[in-house]
C-alpha positions as CSV (number, residue, x, y, z in Angstrom):
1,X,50.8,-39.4,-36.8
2,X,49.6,-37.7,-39.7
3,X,50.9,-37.4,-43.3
4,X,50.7,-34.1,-44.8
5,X,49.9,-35.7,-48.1
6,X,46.2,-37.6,-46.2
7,X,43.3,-36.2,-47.4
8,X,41.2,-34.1,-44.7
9,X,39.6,-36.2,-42.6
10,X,41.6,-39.3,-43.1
11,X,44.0,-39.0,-40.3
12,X,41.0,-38.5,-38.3
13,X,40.2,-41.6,-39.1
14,X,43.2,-43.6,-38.9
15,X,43.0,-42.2,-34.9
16,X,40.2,-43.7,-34.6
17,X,40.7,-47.4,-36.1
18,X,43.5,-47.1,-33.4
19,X,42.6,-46.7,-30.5
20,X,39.5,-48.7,-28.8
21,X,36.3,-46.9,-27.6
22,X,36.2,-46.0,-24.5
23,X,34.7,-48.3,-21.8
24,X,32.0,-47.3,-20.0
25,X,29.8,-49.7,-17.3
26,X,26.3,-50.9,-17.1
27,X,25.7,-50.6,-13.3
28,X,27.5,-48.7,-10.8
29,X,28.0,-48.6,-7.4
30,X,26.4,-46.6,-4.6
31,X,29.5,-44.4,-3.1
32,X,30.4,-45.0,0.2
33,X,29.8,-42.3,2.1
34,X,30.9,-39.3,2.6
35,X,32.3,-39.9,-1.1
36,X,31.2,-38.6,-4.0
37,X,30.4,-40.6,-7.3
38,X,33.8,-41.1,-9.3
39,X,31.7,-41.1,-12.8
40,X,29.2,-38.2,-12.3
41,X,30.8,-36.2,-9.0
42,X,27.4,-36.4,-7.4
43,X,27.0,-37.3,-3.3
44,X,25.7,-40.6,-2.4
45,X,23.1,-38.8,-0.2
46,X,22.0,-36.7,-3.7
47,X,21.8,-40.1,-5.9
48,X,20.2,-41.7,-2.9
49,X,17.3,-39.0,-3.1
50,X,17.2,-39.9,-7.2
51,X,16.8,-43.5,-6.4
52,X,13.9,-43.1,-3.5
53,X,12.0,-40.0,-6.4
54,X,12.5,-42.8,-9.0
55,X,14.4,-40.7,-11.2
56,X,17.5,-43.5,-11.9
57,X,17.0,-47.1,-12.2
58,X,18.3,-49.6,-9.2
59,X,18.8,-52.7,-8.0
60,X,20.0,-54.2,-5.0
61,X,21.9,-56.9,-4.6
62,X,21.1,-59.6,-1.8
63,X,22.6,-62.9,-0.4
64,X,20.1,-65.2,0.9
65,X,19.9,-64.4,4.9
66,X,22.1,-61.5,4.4
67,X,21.3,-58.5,6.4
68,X,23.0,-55.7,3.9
69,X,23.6,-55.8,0.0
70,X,25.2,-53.7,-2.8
71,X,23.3,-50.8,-4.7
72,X,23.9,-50.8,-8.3
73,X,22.8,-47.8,-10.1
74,X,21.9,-47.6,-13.8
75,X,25.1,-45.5,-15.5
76,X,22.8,-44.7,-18.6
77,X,19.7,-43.7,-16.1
78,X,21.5,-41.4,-14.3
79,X,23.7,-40.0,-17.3
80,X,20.4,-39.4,-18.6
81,X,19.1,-37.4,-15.7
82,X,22.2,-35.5,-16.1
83,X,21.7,-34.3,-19.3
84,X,17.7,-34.3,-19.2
85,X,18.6,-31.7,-16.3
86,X,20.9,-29.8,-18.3
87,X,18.1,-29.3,-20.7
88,X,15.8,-27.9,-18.6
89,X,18.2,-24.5,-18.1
């Protein structure tokens, strides 16, 4: 809460001391599908086309003999194709 007697700013500040950054991930997962993405709203089918174009970084993760893995997407690649394409308009 703020004191009326702070100088501008200065509450501001005290807010921010207080409460911890937000987290955000490295790598996310593929949605299942039929699901959209819970960080950026977009369809697995759209950030599937984005991984095949090469437009967001991906890795897939694979157990030895394994016949299926995990897609991890790039959370800064693909927020950066977000804005980059915001740009563009």
């Amino acid at each position: 809460m703020s004191n009326i007697n702070e100088p501008a700013g200065e509450a501001d500040n005290n807010i921010a001391k207080n409460n911890p950054p937000s987290l955000r991930p490295e790598w996310i997962r593929l949605p299942k599908e039929g699901s959209n993405c819970v960080f950026t709203g977009l369809s697995r089918s759209y950030i599937a086309g984005l991984i095949r174009e090469g437009k967001v970084h991906s890795r897939s993760l694979l157990n030895h003999g394994a016949r299926r893995g995990i897609r991890l997407i790039s959370y800064d690649s693909i927020m950066d194709f977000i804005k980059g394409s915001s740009e563009e308009r």
